[in-house]
C-alpha positions, 0 to 999 in steps of 0.5 A: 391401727398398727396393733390391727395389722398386726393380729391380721398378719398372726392370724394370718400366718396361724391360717397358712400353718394350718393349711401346711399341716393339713397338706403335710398330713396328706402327704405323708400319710394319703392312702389312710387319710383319703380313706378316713376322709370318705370312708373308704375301707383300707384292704388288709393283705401285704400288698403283693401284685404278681404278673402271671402272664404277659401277652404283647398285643401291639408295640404299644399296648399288651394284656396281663394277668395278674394276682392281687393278694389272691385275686385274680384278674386280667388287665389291659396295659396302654402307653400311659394307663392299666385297664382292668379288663375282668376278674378271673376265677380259679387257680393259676394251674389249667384244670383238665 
């Protein structure tokens, strides 16, 4: 009966190291795994978020432009959470 306890508790901690692993892999790495793991493509670009404009609305809420490696949109900013709002067309200059 020892000798079955004991391959229970190897096989149990063998089963937690594979769980802290999975977890560790997630961590480090969560954009590239969440994205292989429901095939969500990964955008390529460096990444660059430019604030155009900022508009204050209230004490506590504003809206902004902004540029995401090259697109454009308009989002809105609350206390705890950012709306995209629409995506903008053309160029930062005013076209006349």
């Amino acid at each position: 009966m020892f000798a079955d306890q004991a391959y229970f508790n190897i096989a149990l901690a063998g089963g937690f190291l594979i769980v802290l692993l999975f977890l560790r892999q997630l961590l480090i790495n969560k954009k590239a795994f969440i994205s292989k793991l429901f095939a969500i493509p990964i955008t390529k670009g460096d990444g660059a978020i430019e604030v155009e404009s900022v508009k204050k609305i209230t004490s506590a809420a504003s809206v902004a432009i902004i540029n995401v490696d090259g697109e454009r949109m308009l989002v809105g900013i609350g206390e705890s959470s950012v709306t995209k709002l629409k995506d903008l067309k053309g160029n930062t200059e005013n076209e006349e």
